[in-house]
N, C-alpha and C positions, 0 to 999 in steps of 0.2 A: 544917823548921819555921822561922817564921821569929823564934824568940827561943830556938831551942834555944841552951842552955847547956855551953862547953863550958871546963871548968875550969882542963883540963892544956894543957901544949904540943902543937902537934900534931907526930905521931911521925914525919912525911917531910916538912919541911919545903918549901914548892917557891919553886924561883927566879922572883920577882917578873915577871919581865921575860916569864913565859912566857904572865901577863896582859895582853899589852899588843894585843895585838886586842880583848880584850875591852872594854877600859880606852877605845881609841879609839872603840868602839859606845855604848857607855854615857855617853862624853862628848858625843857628837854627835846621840844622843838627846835626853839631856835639855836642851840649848842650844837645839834645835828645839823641846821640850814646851810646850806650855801647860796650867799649870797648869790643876785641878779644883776648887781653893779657896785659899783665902788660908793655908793651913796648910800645904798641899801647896807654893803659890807661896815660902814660908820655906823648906824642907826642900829645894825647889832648891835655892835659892842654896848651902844648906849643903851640900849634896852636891855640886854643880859646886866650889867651895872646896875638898872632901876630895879631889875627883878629881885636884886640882891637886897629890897628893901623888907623883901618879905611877901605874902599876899595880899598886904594892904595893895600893894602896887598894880593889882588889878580893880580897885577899887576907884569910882569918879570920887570920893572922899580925900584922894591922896594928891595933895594941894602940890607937890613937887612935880608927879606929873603920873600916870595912869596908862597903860596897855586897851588899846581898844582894836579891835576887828571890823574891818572893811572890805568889802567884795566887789571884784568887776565883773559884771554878769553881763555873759555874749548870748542873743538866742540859737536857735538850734542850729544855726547853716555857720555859726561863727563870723556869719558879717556883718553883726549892727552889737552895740554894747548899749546895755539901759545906764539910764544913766537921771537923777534927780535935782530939779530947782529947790533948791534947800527954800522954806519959805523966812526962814532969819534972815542969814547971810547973800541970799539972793542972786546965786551962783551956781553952776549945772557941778553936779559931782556928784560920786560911786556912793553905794548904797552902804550904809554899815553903822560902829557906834558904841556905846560902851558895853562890858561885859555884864551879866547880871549871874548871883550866885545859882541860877538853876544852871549857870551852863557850865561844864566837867571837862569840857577841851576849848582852846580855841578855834576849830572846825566848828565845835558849834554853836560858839558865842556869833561866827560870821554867817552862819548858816540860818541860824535863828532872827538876826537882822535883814539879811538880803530877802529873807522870806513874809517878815512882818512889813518891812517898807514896798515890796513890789508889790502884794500880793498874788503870788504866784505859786500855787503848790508842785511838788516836784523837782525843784531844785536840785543839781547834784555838781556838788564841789572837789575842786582836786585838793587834796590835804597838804598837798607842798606852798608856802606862803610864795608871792611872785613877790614881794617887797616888802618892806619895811619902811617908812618915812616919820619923824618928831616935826612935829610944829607946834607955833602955840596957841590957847585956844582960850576961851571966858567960860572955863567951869571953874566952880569954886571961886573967881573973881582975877580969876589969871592962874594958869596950869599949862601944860603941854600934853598932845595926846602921843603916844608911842603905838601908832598905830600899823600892826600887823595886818597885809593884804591878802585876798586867797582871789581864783579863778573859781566862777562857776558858770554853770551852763542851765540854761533855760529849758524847759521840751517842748516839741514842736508845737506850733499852736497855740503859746504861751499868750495869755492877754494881762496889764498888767491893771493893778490899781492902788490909785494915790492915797496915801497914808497923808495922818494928820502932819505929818511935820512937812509934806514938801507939796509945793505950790503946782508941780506939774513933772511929769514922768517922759519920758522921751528914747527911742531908739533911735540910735544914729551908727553911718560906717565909721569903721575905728577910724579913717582919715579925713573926716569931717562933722569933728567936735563941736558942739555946739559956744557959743557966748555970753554972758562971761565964764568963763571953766574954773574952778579950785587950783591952787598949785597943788603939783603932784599927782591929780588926776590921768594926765595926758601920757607919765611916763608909766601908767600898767598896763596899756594897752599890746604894747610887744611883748612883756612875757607872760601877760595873761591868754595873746594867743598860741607863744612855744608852749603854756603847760598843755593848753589841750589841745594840742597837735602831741602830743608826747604822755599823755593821760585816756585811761579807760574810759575816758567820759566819753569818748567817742572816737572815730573810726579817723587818723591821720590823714589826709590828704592824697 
């Protein structure tokens, strides 16, 4: 999820440096992005800045603040977005969460989350991030997440199922969000539907 909270230490520490594939994908991504709004185009800069700290910077370890991936997954027709009751915070929002070192791009740190929280296999993502958003969050005991968003699409037929962290799963029209919602939730819904209207994920309108 992408504002789970995590209080303690984490109990295996991993060596920084084992991010550093990742570190270089996620650099080289968002130097190429173009931003999706002027909030998003802020949240670059800041994030290209934290990336400068090294690959610690993809690490929940890194107390200043940490790159994590989030996805807003549409089913197959593009008219309902999943969307989860985090069971902490206790508030509907997109599927996603921290990095971990098996994953070699940020498509797959996001791909890898939205597919262990829905349980849905098949998944397919557009690799262009739709936003970018910094908030702050209770890892490490106060952090912020710099968290990178992607589009993906469901296959038809998709059934989902609830992972241990979220209290309940739900499909809803992008124009009728569920309550209480996440800030920053609400604003992926428009360019999570331009990317795939404009992405091989499927056939445009």
């Amino acid at each position: 999820m992408p504002d789970t909270a995590i209080t303690g230490p984490t109990a295996h520490p991993t060596d920084p440096e084992t991010y550093a594939p990742l570190h270089a994908d996620a650099t080289a991504l968002l130097e190429d992005w173009q931003p999706t709004s002027p909030e998003a185009a802020s949240a670059r800069e800041r994030t290209l800045t934290l990336l400068g700290a090294g690959p610690i910077a993809l690490s929940r370890q890194h107390r200043p603040g940490h790159i994590t991936a989030s996805t807003l997954v549409l089913d197959a027709t593009g008219t309902r977005v999943l969307l989860c009751l985090h069971a902490k915070f206790a508030r509907w929002v997109q599927l996603g969460g921290h990095c971990e070192p098996v994953d070699q791009t940020l498509v797959d740190a996001a791909l890898r989350e939205a597919t262990e929280e829905s349980g849905i296999a098949g998944l397919r993502i557009d690799p262009v991030p739709i936003d970018i958003d910094v908030h702050e969050v209770l890892c490490q005991g106060g952090s912020r997440h710099y968290d990178v968003r992607f589009a993906v699409l469901a296959p038809p037929g998709a059934v989902e199922q609830v992972s241990d962290e979220a209290e309940e799963l739900g499909w809803f029209p992008p124009d009728q969000l569920p309550e209480p919602l996440a800030g920053g939730t609400a604003q992926l819904v428009a360019p999570a539907l331009a990317a795939l209207r404009r992405s091989p994920l499927r056939l445009a309108p």
